[in-house]
KEMARGU-87339 format. One record per residue (C-alpha): residue number from 1; x, y, z; residue in one letter. Coordinates in nm, 2 decimals. Example, Ala and Ser with C-alpha at 12.3 -4.5 7.8 and 13.67 -1.06 7.14 Angstrom:
<atoms>
+-----+--------+--------+--------+----+
|   i |      u |      v |      w | aa |
+-----+--------+--------+--------+----+
|   1 |   1.23 |  -0.45 |   0.78 |  A |
|   2 |   1.37 |  -0.11 |   0.71 |  S |
+-----+--------+--------+--------+----+
</atoms>
This chain:
<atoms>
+-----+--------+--------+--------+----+
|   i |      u |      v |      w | aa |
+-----+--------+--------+--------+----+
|   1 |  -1.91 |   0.26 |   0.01 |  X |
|   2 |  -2.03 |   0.05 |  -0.28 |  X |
|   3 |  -2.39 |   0.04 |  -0.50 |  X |
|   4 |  -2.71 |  -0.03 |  -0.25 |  X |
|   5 |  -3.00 |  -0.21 |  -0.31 |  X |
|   6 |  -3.24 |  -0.11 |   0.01 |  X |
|   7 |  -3.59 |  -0.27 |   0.10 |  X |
|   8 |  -3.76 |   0.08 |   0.09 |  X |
|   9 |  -4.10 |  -0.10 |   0.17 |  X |
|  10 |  -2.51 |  -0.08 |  -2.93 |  X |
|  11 |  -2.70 |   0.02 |  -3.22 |  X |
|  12 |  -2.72 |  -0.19 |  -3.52 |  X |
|  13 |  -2.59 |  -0.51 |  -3.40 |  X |
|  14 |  -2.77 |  -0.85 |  -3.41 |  X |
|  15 |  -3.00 |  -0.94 |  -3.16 |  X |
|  16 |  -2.85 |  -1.18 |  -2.92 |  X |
|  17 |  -3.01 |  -1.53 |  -2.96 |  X |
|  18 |  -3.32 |  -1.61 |  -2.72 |  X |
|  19 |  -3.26 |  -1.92 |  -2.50 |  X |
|  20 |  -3.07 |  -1.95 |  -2.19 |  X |
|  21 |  -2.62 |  -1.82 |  -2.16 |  X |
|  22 |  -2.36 |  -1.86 |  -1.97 |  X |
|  23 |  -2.29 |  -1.50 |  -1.88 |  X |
|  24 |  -2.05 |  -1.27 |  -1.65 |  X |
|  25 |  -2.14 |  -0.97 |  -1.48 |  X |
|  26 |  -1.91 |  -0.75 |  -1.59 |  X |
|  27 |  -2.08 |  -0.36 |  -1.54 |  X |
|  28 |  -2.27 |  -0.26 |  -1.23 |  X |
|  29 |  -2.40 |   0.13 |  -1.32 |  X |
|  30 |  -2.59 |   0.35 |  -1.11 |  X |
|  31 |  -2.80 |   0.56 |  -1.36 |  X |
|  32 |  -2.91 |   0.82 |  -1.07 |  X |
|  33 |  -3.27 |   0.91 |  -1.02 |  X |
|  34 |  -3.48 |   0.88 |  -1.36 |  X |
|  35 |  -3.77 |   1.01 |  -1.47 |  X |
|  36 |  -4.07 |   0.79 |  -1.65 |  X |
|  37 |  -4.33 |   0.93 |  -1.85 |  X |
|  38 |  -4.49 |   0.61 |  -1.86 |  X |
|  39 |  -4.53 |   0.60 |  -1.46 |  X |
|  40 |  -4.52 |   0.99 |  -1.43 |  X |
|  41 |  -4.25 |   0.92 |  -1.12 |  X |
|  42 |  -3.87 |   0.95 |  -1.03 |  X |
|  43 |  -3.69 |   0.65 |  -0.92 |  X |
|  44 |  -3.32 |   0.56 |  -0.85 |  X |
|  45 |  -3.21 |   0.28 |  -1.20 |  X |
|  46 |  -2.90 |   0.10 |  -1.21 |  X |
|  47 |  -2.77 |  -0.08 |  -1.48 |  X |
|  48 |  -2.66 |  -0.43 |  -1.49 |  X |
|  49 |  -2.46 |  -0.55 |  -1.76 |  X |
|  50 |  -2.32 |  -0.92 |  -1.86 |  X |
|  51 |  -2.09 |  -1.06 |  -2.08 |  X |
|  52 |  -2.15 |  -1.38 |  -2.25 |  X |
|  53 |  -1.82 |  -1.55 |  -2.35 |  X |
|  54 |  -1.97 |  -1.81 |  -2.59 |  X |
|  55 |  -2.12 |  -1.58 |  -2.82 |  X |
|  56 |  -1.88 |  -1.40 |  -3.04 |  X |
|  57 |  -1.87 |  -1.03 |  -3.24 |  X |
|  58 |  -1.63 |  -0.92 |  -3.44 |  X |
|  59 |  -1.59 |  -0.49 |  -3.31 |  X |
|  60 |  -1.27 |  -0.34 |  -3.53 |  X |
|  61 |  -1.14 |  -0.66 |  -3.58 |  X |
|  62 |  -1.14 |  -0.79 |  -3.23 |  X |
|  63 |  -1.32 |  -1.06 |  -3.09 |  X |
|  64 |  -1.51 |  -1.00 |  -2.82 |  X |
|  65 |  -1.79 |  -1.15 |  -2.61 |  X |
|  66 |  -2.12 |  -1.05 |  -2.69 |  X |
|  67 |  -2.31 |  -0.82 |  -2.42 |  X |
|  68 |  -2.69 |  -0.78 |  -2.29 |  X |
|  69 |  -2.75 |  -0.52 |  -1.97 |  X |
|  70 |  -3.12 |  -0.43 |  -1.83 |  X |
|  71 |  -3.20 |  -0.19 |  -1.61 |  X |
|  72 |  -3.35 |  -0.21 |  -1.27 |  X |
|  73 |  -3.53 |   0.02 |  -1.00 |  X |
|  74 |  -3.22 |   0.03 |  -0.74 |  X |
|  75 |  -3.47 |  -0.11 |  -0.45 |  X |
|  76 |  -3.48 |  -0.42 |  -0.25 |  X |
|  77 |  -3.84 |  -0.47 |  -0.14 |  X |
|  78 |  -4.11 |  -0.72 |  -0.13 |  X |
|  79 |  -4.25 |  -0.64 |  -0.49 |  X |
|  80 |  -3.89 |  -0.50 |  -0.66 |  X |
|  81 |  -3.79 |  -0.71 |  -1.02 |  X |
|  82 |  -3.42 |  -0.64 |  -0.86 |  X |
|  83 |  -3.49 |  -0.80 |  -0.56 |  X |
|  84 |  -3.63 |  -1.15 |  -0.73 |  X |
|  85 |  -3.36 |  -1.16 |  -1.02 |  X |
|  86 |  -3.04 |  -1.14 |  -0.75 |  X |
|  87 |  -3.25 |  -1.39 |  -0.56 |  X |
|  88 |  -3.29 |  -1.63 |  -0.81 |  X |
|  89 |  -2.95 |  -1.56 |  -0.86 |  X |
|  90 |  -2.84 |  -1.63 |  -0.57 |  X |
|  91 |  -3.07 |  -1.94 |  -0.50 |  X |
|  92 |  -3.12 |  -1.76 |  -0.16 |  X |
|  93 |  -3.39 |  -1.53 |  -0.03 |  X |
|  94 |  -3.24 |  -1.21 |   0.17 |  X |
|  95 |  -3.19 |  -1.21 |   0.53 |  X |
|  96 |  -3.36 |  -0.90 |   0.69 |  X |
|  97 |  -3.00 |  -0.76 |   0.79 |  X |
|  98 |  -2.92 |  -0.80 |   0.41 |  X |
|  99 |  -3.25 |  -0.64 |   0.33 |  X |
| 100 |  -3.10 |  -0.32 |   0.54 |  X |
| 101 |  -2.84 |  -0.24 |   0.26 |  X |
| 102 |  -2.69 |  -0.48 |  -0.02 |  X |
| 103 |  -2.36 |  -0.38 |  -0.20 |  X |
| 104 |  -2.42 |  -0.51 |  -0.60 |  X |
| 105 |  -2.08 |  -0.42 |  -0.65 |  X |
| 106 |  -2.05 |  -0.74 |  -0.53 |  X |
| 107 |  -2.17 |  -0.85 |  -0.86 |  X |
| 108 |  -1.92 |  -0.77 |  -1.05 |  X |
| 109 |  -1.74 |  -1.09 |  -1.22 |  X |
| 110 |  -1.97 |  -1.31 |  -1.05 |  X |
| 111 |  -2.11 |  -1.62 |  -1.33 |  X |
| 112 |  -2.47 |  -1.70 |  -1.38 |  X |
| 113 |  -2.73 |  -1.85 |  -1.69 |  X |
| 114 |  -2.93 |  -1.56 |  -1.84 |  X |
| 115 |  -3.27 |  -1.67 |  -1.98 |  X |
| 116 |  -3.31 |  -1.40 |  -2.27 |  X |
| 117 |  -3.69 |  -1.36 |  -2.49 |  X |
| 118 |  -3.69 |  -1.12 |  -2.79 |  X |
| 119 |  -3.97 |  -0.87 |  -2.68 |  X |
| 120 |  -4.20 |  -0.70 |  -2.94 |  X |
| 121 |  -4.26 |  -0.33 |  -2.84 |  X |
| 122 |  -4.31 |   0.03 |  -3.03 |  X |
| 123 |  -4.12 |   0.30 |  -3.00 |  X |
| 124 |  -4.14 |   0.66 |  -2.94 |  X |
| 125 |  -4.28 |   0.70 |  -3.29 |  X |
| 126 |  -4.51 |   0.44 |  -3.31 |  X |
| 127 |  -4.23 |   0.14 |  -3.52 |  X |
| 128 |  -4.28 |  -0.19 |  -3.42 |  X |
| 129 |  -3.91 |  -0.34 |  -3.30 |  X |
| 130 |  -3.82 |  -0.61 |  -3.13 |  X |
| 131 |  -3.58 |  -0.63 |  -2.82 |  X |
| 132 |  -3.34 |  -0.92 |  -2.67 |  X |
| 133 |  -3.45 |  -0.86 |  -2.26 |  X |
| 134 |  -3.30 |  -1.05 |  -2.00 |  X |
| 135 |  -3.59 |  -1.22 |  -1.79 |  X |
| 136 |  -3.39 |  -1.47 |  -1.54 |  X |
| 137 |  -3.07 |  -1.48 |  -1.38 |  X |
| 138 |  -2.97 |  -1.84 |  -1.23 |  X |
| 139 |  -2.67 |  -1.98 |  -1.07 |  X |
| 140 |  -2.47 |  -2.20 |  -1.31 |  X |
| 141 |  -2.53 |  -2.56 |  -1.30 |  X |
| 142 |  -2.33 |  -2.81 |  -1.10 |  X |
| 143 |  -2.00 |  -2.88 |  -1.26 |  X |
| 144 |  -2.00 |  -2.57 |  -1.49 |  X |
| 145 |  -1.70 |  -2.38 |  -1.59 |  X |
| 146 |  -1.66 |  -2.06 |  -1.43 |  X |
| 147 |  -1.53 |  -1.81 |  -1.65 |  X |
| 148 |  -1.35 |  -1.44 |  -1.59 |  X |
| 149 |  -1.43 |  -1.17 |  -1.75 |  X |
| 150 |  -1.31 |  -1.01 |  -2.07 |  X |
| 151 |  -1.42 |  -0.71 |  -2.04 |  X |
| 152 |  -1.30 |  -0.45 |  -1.82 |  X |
| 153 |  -1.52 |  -0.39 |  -1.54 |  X |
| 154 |  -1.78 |  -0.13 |  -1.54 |  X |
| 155 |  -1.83 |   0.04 |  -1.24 |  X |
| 156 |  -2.04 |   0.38 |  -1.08 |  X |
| 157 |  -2.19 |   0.48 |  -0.77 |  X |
| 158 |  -2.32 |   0.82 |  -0.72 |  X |
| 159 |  -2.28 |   0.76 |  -0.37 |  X |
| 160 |  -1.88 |   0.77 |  -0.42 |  X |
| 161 |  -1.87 |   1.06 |  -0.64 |  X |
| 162 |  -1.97 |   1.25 |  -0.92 |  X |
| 163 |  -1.70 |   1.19 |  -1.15 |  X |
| 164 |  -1.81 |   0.94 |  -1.46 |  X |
| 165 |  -1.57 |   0.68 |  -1.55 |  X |
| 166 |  -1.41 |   0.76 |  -1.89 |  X |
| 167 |  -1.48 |   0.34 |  -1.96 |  X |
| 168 |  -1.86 |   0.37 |  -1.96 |  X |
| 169 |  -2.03 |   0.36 |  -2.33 |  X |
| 170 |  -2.15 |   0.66 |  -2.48 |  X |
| 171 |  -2.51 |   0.62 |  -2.44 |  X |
| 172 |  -2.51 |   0.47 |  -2.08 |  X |
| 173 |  -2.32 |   0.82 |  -1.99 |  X |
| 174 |  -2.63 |   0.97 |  -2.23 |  X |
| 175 |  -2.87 |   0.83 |  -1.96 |  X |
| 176 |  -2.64 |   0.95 |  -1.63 |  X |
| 177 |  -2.66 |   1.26 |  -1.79 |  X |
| 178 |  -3.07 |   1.27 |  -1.75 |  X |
| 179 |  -3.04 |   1.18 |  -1.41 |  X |
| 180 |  -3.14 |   1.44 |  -1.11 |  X |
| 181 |  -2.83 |   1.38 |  -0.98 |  X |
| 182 |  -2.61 |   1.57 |  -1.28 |  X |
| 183 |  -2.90 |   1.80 |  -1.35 |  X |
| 184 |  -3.01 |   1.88 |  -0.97 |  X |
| 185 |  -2.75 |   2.09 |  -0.75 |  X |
| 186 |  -2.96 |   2.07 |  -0.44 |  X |
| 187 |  -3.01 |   1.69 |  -0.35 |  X |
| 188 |  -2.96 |   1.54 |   0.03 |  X |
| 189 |  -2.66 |   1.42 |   0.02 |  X |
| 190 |  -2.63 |   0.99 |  -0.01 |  X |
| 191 |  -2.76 |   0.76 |   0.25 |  X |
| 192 |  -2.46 |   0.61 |   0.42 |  X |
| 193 |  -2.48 |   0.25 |   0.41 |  X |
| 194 |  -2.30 |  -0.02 |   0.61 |  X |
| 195 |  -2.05 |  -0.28 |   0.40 |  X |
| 196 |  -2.11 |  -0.64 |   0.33 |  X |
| 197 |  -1.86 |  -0.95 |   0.37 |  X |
| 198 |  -1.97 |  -1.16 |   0.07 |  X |
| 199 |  -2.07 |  -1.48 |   0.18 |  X |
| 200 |  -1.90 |  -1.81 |   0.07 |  X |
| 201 |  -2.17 |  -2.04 |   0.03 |  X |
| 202 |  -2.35 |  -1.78 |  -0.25 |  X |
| 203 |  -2.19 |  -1.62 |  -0.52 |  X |
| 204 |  -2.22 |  -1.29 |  -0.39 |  X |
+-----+--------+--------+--------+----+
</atoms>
């Protein structure tokens, strides 16, 4: 049982640079079921999270890829951001069988372009910042290098256990750890989903 995507009808680093990288997937996360103050709802996040292996950061004297993530509402229909970014990634639309249940642990390694903006927002206390956000995932271009990851892979599904992965950054565990899931003893217990063959004409 993998991560499904269902039509249900670091601190103090440099911003990485707007513009369009050649990035890896490298962390699928399931965050669990989140509240938002700003919608006043609950809904299922997960956490996507790429590498981009020709932008560079020195972290206790190794060199390592820079990294961007966003997070997405873990749903698959008509109107779903996740939906549109894994078809544009794809440069397929979803088959209704597809559309039933979607493994995104089949992203995992997988290449694409990121188009990245620097977003101007204010915080909790009213500060303006500035964000790098991921806006568009394409396939790479004809004749482009594929490259592997660097990174070890991040990987969690609530819907294969409870147990964290000792791998996962502090403050993406900080967010599990606000989920329903850890804080909620009495949940239905996870949907089962079928698997997915990964098809060789897409990249996932």
């Amino acid at each position: 049982m993998g991560l499904m995507a269902k039509n249900k009808g670091g601190a103090g680093f440099e911003m990485v640079a707007a513009g369009v990288h050649h990035a890896v997937c490298y962390g699928v996360v399931d965050l669990g079921t989140q509240y938002s103050e700003l919608y006043n709802n609950d809904s299922r996040k997960v956490l996507i999270m790429w590498e981009l292996p020709s932008e560079r950061i020195t972290i206790d004297g190794k060199d390592l890829p820079r990294a961007i993530s966003r997070r997405f509402t873990l749903s698959l229909n008509s109107k779903a951001t996740l939906r549109a970014i894994l078809e544009s990634w794809r440069s397929r639309a979803f088959t209704e069988k597809e559309l039933e249940g979607f493994d995104i642990k089949n992203l995992l390694g997988v290449n694409c372009q990121l188009s990245v903006i620097h977003e101007a927002y204010k915080d909790k206390g009213g500060k303006d910042k500035t964000t790098a956000k991921v806006t568009a995932v394409m396939p790479l271009s004809k004749g482009q290098e594929k490259r592997k990851a660097e990174n070890e892979f991040n990987y969690f599904s609530f819907d294969e256990g409870t147990e964290i992965p000792e791998n996962l950054p502090d403050w993406v565990v900080e967010i599990i750890h606000k989920s329903a899931e850890v804080n909620t003893e009495n949940l239905p217990p996870p949907e089962k989903q079928p698997q997915k063959q990964a098809d060789d004409d897409i990249p996932f």
